[in-house]
N, C-alpha and C positions, 0 to 999 in steps of 0.2 A: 198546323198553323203556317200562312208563309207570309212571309215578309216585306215590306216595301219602303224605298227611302221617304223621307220627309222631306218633300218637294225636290228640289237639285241638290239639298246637301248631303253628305257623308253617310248620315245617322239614317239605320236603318231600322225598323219600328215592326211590331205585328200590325196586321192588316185590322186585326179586331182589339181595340184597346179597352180597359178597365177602368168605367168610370163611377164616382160615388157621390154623385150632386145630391141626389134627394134620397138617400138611403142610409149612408154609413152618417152616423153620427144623431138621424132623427128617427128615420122610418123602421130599422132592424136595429135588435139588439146588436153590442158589439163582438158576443160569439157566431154571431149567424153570420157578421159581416167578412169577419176574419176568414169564414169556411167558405164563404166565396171569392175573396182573394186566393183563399187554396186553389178552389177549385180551377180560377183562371190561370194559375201557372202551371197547374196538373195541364191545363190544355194547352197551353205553349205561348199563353199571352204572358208578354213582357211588360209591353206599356199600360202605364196606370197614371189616370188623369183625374185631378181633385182644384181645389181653389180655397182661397181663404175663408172666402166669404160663406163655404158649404157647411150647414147646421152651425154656423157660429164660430167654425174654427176647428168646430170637433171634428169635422171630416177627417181633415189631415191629420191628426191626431191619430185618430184610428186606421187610416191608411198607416201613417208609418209603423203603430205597433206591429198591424198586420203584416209588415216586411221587414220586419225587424228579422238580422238574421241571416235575410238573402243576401246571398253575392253581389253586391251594388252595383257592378259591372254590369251584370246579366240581366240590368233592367233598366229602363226609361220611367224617368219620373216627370211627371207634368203637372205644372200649376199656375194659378192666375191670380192677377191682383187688379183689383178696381173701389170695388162697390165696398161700400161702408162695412170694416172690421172694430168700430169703438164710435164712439159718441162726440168725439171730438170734429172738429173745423179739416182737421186734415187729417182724420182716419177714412178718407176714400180717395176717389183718381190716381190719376198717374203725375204729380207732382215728384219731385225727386223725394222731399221728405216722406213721402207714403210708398213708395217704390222702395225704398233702404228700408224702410223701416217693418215693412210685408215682407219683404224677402227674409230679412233675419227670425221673422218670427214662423214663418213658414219653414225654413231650416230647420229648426229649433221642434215643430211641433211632427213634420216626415222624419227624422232623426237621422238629415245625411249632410254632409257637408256642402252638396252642389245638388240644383237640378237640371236636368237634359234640357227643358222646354221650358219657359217663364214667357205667360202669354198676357200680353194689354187685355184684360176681360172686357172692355167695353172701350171707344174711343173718348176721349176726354176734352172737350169743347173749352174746358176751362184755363188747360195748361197748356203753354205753346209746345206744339209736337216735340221740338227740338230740344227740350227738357227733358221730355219723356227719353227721347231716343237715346241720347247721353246718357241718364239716368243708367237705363239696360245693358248703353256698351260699357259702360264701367263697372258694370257686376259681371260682365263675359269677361273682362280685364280681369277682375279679379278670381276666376274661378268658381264661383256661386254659379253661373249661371250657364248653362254649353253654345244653346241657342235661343234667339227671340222668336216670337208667335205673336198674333193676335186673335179675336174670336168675336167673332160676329162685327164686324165691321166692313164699310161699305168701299165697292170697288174705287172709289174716289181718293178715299181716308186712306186705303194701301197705298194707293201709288203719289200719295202724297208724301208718306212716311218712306217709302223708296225712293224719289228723288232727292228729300233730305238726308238722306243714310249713305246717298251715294256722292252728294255733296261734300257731306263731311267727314268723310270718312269711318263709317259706323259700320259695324254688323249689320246686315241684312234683316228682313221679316224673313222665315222660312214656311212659316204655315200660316195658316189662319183656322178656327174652330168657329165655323156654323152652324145654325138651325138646319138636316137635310135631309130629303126623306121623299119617299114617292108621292108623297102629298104636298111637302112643304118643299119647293124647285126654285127660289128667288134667288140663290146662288148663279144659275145658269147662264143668265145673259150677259151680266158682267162680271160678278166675281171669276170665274173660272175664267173663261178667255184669259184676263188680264193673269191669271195667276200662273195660266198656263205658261205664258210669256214670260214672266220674269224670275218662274222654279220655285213658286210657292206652292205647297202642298196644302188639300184641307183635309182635319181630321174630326169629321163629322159628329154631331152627339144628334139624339131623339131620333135614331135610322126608324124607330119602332114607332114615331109621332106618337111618342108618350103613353105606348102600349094599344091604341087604337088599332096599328096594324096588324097585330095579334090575330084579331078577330073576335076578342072576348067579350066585347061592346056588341049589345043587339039591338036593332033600331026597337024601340016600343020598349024595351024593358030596363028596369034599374038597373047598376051597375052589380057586377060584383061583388059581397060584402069582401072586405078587407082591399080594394083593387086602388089603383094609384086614385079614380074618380072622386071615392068616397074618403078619399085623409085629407083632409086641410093642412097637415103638414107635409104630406108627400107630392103635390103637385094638383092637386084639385083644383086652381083655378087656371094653371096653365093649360090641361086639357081640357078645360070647359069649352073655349071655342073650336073643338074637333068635334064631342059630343052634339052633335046634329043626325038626325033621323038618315037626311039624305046623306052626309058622308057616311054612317057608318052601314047603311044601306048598299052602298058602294064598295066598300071593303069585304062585305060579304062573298061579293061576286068574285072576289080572288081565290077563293078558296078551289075551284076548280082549277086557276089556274097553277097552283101550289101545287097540290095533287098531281099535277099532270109532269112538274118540275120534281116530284120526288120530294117535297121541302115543307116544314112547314110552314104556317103565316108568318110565322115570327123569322125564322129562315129564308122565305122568300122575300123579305121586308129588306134585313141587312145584305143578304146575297145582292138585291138592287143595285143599293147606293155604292157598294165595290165594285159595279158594272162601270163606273166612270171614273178612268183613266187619272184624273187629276185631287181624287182620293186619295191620301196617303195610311187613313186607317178608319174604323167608325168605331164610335165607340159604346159599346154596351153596360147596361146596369145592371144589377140584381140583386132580389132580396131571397134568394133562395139560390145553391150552388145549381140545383138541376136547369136553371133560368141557364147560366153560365154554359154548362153543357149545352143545350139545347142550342143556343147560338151561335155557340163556334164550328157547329154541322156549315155554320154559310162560308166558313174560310172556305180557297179556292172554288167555289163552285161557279160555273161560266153559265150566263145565261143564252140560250139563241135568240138573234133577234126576233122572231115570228114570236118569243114569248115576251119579251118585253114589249111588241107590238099591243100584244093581247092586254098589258097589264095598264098602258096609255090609255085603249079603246073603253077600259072599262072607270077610269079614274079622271079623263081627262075634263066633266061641268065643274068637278071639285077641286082641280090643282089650283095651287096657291105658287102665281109663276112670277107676281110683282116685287121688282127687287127693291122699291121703296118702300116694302114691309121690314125689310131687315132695322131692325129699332138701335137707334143713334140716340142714343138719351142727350138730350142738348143740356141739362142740367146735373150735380150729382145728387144720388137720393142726402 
């Protein structure tokens, strides 16, 4: 496994992080889930990323049994708050009262006293920034929290919340968490630049566009029984709009160039997205530990450029490169 800072600050992170959005707590029992947390620190991943809002709360839940134990030190722990955790007017956004009131419970459910990364999961139209921003630096004040993040949000929304933070003197954003992937590129024209600039690192989720890159989708045939397509609780409607004849047609054709890299689809997928410089980690799922294995083959591996040429020529009627796809929810659910 090797290592890299999280954007310009201090905190240095694995390259491949542990993530359990659609798994830990819905899609795998909680011993399968636990043996793949094994498995990621058998393979030298440190960082593990979860949110409140994953399976109801349970995620975290089971991530922290699952680390229960470990040397606190020896690990980075990531989490997010936004989107609706209770039924109530102000169980979502980033108001100050949902902000205190998600952290503690998030505390409470990973079993530690502080986490590394606490990221905005979505930007909040409703609450003035300045709220928010406070809100964060007064949990880095108090210890709960080490550094601020955001995730999925648009290069506008960054460096609006960086000129307020530099205003008034706040904490920084250090990262941001994207949709990013050899399919999915809306990141590229302005998030990055801008991120580049001002030492915000991203730490990518769906490298594998929601297992399409795989190559386990065949144009003309059903999915896989048990595969993310076919569970309505494990992301079937998120992958629905990849499921197309012509993209998955297209992903086929990488398979030579896999082969030719020594890697497999799933390997040459994340291998990718650590081809760019302003990655600080991506982060992988899994519901089986040999998934785990399997992908951390892409730590350190360097692509040449004549391959990643190869991997453009063959993907580029299908890239999704519009950066006003990154979704701004203007209201909260």
């Amino acid at each position: 496994m090797e290592f890299r800072h999280l954007g310009r600050s201090g905190l240095k992170i694995s390259e491949l992080a542990y993530g359990n959005w659609i798994t830990h707590g819905s899609q795998v029992e909680e011993e399968a889930a636990a043996a793949c947390v094994r498995a990621a620190l058998d393979e030298g991943i440190t960082t593990f990323d979860t949110a409140d809002v994953y399976a109801g709360t349970r995620a975290e839940e089971v991530l922290g049994r699952a680390l229960k134990g470990r040397r606190r030190e020896s690990l980075e722990i990531f989490t997010k708050v936004y989107w609706p955790t209770g039924e109530g007017k102000n169980d979502s956004g980033l108001s100050r009262k949902h902000i205190m009131e998600s952290i503690h419970g998030s505390l409470r459910r990973l079993q530690t006293d502080y986490v590394d990364l606490y990221q905005a999961h979505r930007y909040d139209h409703e609450t003035p920034l300045e709220e928010t921003l406070k809100a964060f630096d007064d949990l880095v004040r108090q210890g709960k929290v080490l550094y601020v993040g955001v995730s999925e949000w648009r290069a506008e929304e960054i460096a609006r919340a960086l000129k307020i933070a530099d205003e008034m003197g706040f904490d920084r954003i250090v990262s941001n968490q994207p949709q990013y992937s050899m399919l999915w590129r809306v990141i590229e024209s302005e998030v990055v630049p801008l991120s580049e600039q001002e030492g915000i690192g991203q730490v990518v989720f769906s490298p594998l566009a929601q297992g399409v890159l795989t190559g386990k989708y065949v144009p003309g045939q059903a999915p896989p029984a048990g595969s993310r397509a076919t569970d309505p609780e494990g992301g079937a409607a998120v992958i629905k709009r990849l499921m197309r004849d012509d993209v998955l047609a297209r992903v086929q054709e990488l398979r030579p160039v896999a082969e030719d890299a020594g890697l497999s689809m799933a390997q040459l997928a994340v291998a990718w997205v650590l081809q760019n410089p302003n990655v600080s980690a991506a982060i992988i799922g899994a519901t089986r530990p040999e998934q785990v294995r399997d992908n951390v083959r892409a730590a350190g591996v360097r692509l040449d450029p004549e391959l990643l040429k190869r991997i453009d020529d063959v993907l580029e009627p299908i890239l999704e490169r519009d950066p006003a796809k990154t979704i701004s929810p203007r209201q909260r659910a």
